[in-house]
C-alpha positions in Angstrom: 94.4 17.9 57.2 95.2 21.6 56.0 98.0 22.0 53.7 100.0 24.5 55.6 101.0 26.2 52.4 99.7 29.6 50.7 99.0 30.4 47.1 98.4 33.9 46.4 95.3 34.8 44.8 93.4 37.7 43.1 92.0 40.0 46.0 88.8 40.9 46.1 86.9 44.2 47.0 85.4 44.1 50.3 81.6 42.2 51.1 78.9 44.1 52.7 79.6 42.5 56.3 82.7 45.1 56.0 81.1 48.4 55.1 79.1 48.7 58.2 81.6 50.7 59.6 84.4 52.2 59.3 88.0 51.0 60.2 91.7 51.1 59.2 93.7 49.3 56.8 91.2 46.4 56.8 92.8 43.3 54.3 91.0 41.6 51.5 88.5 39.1 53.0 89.0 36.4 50.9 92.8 36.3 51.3 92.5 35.7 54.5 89.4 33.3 53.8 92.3 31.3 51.6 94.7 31.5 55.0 92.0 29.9 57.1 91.4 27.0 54.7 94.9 26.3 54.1 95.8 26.2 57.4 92.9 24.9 59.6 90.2 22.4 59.6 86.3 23.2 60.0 85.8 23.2 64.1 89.3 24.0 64.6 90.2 27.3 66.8 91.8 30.6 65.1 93.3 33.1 67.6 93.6 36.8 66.6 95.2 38.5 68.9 94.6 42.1 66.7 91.5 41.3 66.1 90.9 44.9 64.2 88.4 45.0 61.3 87.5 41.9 61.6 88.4 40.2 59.1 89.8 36.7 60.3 86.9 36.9 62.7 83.9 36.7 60.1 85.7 34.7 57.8 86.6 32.3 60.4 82.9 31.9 61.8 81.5 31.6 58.2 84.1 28.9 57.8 83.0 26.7 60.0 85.8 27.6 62.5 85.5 28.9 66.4 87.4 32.1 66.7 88.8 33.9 69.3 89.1 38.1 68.5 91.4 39.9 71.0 92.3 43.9 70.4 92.6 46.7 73.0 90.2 48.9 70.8 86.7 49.0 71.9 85.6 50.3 68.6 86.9 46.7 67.1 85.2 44.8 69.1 82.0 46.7 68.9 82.1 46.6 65.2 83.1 42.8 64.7 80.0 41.5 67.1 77.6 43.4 64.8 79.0 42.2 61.7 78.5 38.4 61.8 74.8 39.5 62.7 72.1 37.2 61.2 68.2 38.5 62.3 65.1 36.7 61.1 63.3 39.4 61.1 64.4 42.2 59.8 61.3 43.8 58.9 61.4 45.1 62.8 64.5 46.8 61.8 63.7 48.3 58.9 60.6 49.7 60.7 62.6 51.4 63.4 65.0 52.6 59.8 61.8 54.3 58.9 60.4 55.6 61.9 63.8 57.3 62.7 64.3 59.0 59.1 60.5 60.7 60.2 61.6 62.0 63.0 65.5 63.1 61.2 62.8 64.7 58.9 61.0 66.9 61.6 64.4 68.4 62.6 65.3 69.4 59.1 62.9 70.0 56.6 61.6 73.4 57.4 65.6 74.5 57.2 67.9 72.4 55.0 66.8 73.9 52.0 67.8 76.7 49.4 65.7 78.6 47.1 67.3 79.6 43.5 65.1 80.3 40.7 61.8 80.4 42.5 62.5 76.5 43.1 63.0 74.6 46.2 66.4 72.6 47.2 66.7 70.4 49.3 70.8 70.9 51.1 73.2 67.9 49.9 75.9 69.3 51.6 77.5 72.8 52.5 80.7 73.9 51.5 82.3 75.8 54.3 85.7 77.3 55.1 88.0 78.1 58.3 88.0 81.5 58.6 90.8 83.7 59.8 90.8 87.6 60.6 93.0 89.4 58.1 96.0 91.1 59.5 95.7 93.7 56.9 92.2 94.9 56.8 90.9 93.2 60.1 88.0 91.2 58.2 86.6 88.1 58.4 88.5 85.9 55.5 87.4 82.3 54.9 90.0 79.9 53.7 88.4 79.0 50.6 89.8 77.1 47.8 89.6 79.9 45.1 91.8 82.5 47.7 94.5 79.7 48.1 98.0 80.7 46.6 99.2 77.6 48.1 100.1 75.7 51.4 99.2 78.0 54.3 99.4 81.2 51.8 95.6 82.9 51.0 94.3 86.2 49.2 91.9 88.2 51.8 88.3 87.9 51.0 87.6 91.6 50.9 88.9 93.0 47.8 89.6 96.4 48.8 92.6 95.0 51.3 95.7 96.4 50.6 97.6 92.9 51.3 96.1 91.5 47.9 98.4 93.5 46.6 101.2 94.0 49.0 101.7 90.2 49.4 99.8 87.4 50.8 98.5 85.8 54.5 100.3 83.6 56.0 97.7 81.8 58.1 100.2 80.4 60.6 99.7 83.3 63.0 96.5 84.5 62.1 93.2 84.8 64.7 90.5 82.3 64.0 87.0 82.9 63.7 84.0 81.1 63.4 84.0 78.8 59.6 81.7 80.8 57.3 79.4 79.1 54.6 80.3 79.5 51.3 77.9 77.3 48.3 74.8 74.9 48.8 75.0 72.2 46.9 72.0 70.1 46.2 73.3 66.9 44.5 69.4 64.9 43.5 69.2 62.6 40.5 72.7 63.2 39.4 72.6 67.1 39.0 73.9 69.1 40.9 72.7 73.0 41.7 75.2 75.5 43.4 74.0 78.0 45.3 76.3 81.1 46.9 75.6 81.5 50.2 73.3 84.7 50.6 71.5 86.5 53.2 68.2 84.7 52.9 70.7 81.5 53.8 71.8 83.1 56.8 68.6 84.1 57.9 67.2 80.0 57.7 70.3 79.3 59.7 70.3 81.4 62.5 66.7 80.2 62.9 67.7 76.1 62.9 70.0 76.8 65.4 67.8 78.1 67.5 65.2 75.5 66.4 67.7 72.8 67.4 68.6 74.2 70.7 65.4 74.8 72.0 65.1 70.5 71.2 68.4 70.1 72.8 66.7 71.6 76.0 63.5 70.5 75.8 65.3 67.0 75.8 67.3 67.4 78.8 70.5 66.8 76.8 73.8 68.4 77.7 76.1 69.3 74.7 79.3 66.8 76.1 82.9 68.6 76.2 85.5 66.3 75.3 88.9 67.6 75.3 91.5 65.4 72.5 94.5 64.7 74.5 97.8 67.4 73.4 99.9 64.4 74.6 98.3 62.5 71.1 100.9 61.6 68.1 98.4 62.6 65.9 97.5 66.1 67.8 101.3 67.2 66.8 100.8 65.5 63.2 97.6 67.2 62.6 97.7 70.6 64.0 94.5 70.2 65.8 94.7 72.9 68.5 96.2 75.3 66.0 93.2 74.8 63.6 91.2 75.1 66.8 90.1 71.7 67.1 90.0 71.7 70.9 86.8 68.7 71.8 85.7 65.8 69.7 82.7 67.5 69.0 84.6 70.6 67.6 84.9 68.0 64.4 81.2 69.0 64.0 79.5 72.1 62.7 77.1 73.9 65.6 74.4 72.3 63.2 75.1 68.6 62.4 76.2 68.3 66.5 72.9 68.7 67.8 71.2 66.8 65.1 73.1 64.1 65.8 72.5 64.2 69.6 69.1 64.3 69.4 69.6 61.4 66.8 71.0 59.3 69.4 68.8 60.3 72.2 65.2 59.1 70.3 67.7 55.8 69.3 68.4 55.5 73.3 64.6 55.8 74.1 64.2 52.6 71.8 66.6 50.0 73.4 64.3 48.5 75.2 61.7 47.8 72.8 64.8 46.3 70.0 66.4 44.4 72.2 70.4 44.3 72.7 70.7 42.8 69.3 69.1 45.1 67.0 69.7 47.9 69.1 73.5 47.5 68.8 72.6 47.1 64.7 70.7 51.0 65.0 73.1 52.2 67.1 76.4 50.9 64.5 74.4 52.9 62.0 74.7 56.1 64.1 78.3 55.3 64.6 79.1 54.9 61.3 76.9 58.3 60.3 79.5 60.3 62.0 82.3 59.2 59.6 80.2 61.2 56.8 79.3 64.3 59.0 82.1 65.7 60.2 84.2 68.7 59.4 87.2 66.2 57.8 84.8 65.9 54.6 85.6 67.5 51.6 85.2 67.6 47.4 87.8 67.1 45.0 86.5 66.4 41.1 89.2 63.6 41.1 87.7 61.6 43.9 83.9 59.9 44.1 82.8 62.0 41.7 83.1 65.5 43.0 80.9 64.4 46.0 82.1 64.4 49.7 84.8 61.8 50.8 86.3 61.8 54.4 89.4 59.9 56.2 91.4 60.3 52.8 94.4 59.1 55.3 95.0 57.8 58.4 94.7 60.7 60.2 92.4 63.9 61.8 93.3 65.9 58.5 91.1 68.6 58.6 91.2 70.6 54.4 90.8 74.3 54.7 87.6 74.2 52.8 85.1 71.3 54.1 81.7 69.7 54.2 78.8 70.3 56.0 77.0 66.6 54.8 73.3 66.5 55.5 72.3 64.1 58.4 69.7 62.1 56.4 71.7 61.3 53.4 73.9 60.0 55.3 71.7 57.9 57.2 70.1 56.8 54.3 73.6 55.3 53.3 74.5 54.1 56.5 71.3 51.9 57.1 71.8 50.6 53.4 74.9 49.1 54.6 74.0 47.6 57.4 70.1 45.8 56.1 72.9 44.4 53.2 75.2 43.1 56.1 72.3 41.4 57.3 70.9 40.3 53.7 74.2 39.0 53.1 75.1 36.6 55.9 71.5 35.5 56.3 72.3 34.0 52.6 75.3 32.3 54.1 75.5 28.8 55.9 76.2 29.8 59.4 74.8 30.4 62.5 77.2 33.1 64.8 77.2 31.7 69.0 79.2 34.2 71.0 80.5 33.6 74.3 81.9 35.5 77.1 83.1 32.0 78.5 86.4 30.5 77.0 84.9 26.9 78.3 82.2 27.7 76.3 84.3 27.9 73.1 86.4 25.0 73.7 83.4 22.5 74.6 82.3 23.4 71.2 78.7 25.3 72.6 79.4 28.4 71.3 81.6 29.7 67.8 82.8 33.2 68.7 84.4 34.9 71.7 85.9 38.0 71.3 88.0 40.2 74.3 88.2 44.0 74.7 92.0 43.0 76.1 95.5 41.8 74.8 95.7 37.9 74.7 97.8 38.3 77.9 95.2 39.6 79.8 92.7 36.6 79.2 91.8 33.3 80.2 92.9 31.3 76.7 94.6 28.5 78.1 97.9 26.8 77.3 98.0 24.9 73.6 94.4 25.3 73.4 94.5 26.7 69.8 95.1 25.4 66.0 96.3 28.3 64.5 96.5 32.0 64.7 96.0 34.1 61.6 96.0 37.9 62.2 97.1 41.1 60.6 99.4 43.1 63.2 99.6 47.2 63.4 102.4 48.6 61.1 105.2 50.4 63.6 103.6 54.2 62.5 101.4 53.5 60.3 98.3 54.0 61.7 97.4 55.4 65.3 94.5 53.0 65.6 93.2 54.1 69.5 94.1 57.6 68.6 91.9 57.9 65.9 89.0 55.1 66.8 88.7 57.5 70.3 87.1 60.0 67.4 84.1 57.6 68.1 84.5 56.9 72.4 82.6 59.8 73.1 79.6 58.7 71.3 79.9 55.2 72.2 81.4 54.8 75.5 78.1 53.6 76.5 78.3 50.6 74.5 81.8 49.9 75.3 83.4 47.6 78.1 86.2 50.1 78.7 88.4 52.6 78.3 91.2 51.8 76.4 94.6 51.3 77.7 96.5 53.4 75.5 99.7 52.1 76.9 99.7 48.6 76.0 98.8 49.7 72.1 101.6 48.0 69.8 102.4 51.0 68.0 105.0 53.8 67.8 104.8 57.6 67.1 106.0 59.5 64.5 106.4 62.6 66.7 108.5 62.3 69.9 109.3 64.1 73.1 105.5 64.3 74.0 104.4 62.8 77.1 103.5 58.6 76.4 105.5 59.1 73.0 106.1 55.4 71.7 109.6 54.6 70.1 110.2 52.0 67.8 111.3 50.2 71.1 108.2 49.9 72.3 106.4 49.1 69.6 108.7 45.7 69.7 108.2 44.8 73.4 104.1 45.6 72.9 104.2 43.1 70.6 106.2 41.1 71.9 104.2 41.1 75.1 101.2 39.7 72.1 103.2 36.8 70.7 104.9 35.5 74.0 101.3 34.8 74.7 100.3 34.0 71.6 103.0 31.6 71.1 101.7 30.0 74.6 98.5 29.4 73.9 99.1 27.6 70.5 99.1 24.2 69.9 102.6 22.4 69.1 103.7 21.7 65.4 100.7 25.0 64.4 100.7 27.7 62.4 100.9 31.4 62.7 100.2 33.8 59.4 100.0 37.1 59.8 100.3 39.7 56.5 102.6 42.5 57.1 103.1 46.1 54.9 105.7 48.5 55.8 108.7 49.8 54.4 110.2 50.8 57.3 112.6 48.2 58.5 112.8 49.5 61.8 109.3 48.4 61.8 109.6 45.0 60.5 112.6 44.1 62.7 110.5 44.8 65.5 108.2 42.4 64.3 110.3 39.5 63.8 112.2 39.7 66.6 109.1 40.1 68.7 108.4 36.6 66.7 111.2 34.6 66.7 112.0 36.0 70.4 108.7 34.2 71.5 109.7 30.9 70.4 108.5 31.0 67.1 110.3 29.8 63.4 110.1 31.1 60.7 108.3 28.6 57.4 107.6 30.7 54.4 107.0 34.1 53.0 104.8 35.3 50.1 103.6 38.5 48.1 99.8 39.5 47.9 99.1 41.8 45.8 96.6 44.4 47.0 92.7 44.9 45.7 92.7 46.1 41.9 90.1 49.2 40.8 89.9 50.2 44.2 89.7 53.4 46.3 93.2 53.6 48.5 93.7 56.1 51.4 96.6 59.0 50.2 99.2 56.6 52.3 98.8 53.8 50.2 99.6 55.9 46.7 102.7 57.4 48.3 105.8 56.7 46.0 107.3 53.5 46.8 103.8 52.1 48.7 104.3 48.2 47.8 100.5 47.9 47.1 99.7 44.7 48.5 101.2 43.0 51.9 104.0 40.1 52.4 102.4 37.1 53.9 104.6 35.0 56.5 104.0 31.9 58.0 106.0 30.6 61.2 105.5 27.7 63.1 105.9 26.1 66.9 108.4 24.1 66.9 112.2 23.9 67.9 114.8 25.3 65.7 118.4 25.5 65.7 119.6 29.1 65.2 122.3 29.5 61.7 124.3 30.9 64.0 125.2 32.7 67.6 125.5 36.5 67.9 127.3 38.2 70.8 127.6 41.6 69.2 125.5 44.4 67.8 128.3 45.2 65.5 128.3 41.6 63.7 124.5 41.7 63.0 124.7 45.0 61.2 127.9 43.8 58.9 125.4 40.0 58.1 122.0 42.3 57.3 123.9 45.2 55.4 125.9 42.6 53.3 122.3 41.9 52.4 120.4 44.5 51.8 123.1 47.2 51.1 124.3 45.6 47.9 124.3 47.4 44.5 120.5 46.6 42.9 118.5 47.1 40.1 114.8 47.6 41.1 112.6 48.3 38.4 108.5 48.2 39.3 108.2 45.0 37.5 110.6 43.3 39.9 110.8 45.0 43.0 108.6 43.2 45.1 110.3 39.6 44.4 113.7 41.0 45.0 112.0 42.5 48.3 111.0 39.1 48.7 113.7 37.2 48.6 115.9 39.6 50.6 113.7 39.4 53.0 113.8 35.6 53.0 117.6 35.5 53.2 118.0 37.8 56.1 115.3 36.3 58.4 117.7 33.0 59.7 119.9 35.8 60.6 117.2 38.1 62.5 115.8 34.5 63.8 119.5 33.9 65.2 120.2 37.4 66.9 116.8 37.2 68.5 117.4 34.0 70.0 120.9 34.0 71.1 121.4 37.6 71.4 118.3 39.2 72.6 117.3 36.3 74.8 120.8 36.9 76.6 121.0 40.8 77.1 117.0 41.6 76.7 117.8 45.3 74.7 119.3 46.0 71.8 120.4 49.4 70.2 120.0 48.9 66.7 117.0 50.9 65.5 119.7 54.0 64.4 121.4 52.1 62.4 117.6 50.6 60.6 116.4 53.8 60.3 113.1 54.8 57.9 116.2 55.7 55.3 117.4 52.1 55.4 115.7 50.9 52.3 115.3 53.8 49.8 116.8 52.5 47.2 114.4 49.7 47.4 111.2 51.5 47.2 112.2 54.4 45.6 112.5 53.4 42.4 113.8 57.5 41.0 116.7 57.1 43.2 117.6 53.3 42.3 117.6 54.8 38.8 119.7 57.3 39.4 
């Protein structure tokens, strides 16, 4: 039998299963690897009912375990049935890898190049820049690094305007133009060659385009038009229409668009030669291509080396300046991730059955069954399952439908359906738009998860789940969506996060705790500390907590976190089954605002 307890470890840097593709705030594999063997048994079955990344999913299936993966994001489940892929013959992938690069090469060669010093280069990347018509002098003025002052304030382009020396632009209300090219950087074995963008440049552009959309019509494909909701959290966090972001193709340039199109048209023409399989395994490598080669891609000598990084946070941030990334360097990369996905768990002990058919599962004739839906909405019956270990969505962290639809109109095709934004456990940072989510609910979508959840484990079994957030409206919601499902709390532990490596700007914010708290609760009866009939006297037990004059240092903040934490849960378990369970609604989330624990994580103003 398992051991039902949790040590924490040293976590490790993601396997090549979990580079195929990109996805947010994935958590280390083998920490969840540890949760699976501590609290199941080989042929047992783990629910995750946010299925996500992945990661309980492939470490489950390589465990011996049968999973179940449930998440309203179509991108999840797309991703997670391609990474526990095994092939036995690989060679007919690679061969299909090969013939496509040809044919990238055809559309490219004779343009993706700049000449400097009577010598041939072949185009890394472009650096480009929104452009904006100066007020001043009426000119075209590209928001390049070197004419930035600073936020939103920029030198005009043309030296001769009079602003430059008047004063400055502020973009805000400024008409935009077309981005203009400004260097060509070829970045081959290590060195890299900067080339202004000149004429002669101008002149091998114009004719690709027309190059390109001449293929575009000699292949019968239509250039899609598909408009990002204004009713979007992240449309009003991002400025997106003001930066004249209007379609999810407008992410592209003109250029890397139509490449990619015809891309995934001669990939199309070969499904029925690969198979569903390995077709699925081409077309993830498109998917994940169009992470590299879109307008959110940028330099900065601090980061990767100077080369071009994208989805620096959780969010459609598109810099002033950007990249242009070449199509086949990007391929190249993406297809080296997936042939080691493949290497990799072909050198593993496991063979991946996946099911459409619950029975399936449970008569043990198949390993993995994964549903584009919430738990609620499936067939999972009553106490059918040993555990559930899972990693929930963080109250506003992360706007995971919002920014996975960045892929839908690529791979709509591939996916069961269209998401149902309403059911998505999260809340907004931005309110008063149309479907804006309040901190409300984001507890009653999850809530709507672990009643279920709770129903379909077995009695006396464990659920694990790892949670980050310093919000405590946020983690309120999460507990009482818990403990108002039936749920009792066990135990709670700190993981620290992966060492050495590359975080996303919200994780180095000040007062990030870089790593998650794990908790464990169980099915089984408890008797609440106490009964709450007021709002009032929950506030005066949780402040008397967390309120108290502290010390937090670095060194110790996380453990007094911890125990905190530990000391107010009986409480929240109490009010969220006597209170909550009696009147249904609560008002409380002004009182546990985002303020509420400052001086916990912001270690300048404890000092102070």
């Amino acid at each position: 039998m398992p051991s039902f307890t949790y040590t924490p470890i040293v976590a490790k840097a993601h396997t090549p299963p979990y580079k195929i593709h990109k996805y947010f705030a994935r958590r280390p594999h083998n920490v969840f690897n540890q949760l699976i063997e501590n609290f199941t048994s080989p042929g047992e079955i783990i629910l995750d009912p946010f299925c996500g990344g992945g990661v309980t999913i492939y470490e489950g299936v390589t465990q011996d375990r049968r999973v179940i993966g449930c998440d309203l994001n179509p991108l999840s489940t797309f991703i997670v049935r391609n990474m526990i892929k095994k092939s036995e013959d690989i060679e007919v992938l690679e061969k299909c890898f090969r013939e496509l690069r040809c044919y990238l090469e055809t559309l490219v060669k004779d343009y993706m190049f700049f000449e400097l010093d009577n010598q041939r280069y072949d185009i890394s990347w472009a650096e480009m820049a929104l452009t904006i018509r100066c007020p001043k002098c009426g000119r075209p003025s590209p928001l390049a690094n070197d004419l930035k002052i600073k936020n939103g304030k920029y030198r005009c382009s043309n030296k001769y305007c009079e602003l430059n020396s008047e004063g400055e632009i502020d973009i805000t209300s400024c008409e935009r133009l077309e981005p203009q090219y400004i260097f060509l950087i070829n970045a081959a074995n290590r060195t890299r060659i900067t080339k202004h963008f000149e004429e002669d440049d101008m002149v091998r552009f114009k004719s690709h385009i027309k190059f390109l959309k001449k293929e575009i019509i000699g292949h019968h494909i239509n250039i899609p038009r598909d408009l990002i909701p204004m009713d979007w959290d992240r449309q009003f966090e991002d400025g997106l229409a003001k930066k004249g972001i209007l379609y999810f193709q407008d992410f592209f340039t003109k250029r890397n668009l139509m490449i990619l199109l015809l891309l995934k048209n001669r990939i199309n023409s070969l499904e029925e030669k690969l198979g569903t399989e390995k077709y699925e395994l081409v077309r993830i490598v498109f998917s994940n291509i169009l992470k590299d080669c879109n307008i959110m891609s940028f330099t900065n000598a601090a980061w990767q080396g100077g080369s071009p990084t994208t989805w620096s946070k959780h969010a459609y941030w598109i810099p002033n300046q950007f990249c242009e990334v070449s199509i086949i360097p990007a391929f190249d990369k993406s297809v080296a991730k997936v042939l080691a996905s493949i290497k990799h768990n072909n050198g593993i002990n496991y063979i991946p059955v996946r099911t459409n058919s619950i029975k399936d599962l449970l008569e043990n004739r198949a390993n993995v069954l994964l549903y584009n839906a919430p738990i609620g909405h499936t067939d999972v019956p009553e106490s059918s399952v040993d555990a559930i270990i899972t990693d929930p969505p963080y109250g506003s962290n992360v706007q995971y439908l919002e920014l996975s639809h960045f892929w839908y109109p690529w791979n709509q095709d591939l996916y069961e359906r269209y998401p149902i934004f309403e059911l998505e456990a999260v809340a907004n940072r931005k309110k008063g738009f149309n479907g804006a989510k309040s901190q409300y609910d984001y507890e009653n979508n999850l809530y709507e998860v672990f009643k279920n959840a709770y129903r379909v484990l077995k009695p006396m079994r464990y659920l694990s789940l790892t949670f980050n957030n310093k919000d405590i409206c946020s983690w309120l919601a999460l507990l009482f969506s818990i403990l108002k499902s039936g749920f009792t709390f066990d135990r709670m532990y700190f993981q620290d996060g992966v060492k050495n490596y590359r975080q996303t700007a919200h994780t180095k914010a000040k007062g990030s705790p870089y790593g998650d708290f794990i908790y464990t609760f169980k099915k089984v009866d408890s008797i609440p500390v106490k009964v709450y009939t007021t709002e009032e006297d929950f506030i005066y037990d949780i402040d008397n907590i967390f309120l108290k004059d502290i010390s937090c240092s670095d060194e110790n903040r996380n453990e007094m976190i911890l125990q905190m934490f530990v000391d107010a849960i009986p409480l929240i378990d109490a009010f969220a089954k006597t209170y909550l369970r009696t009147k249904g609604i609560h008002h409380l989330y002004s009182h546990f605002n985002k303020k509420y624990l400052s001086k916990l994580y912001d270690t300048d103003n404890a000092n102070k």
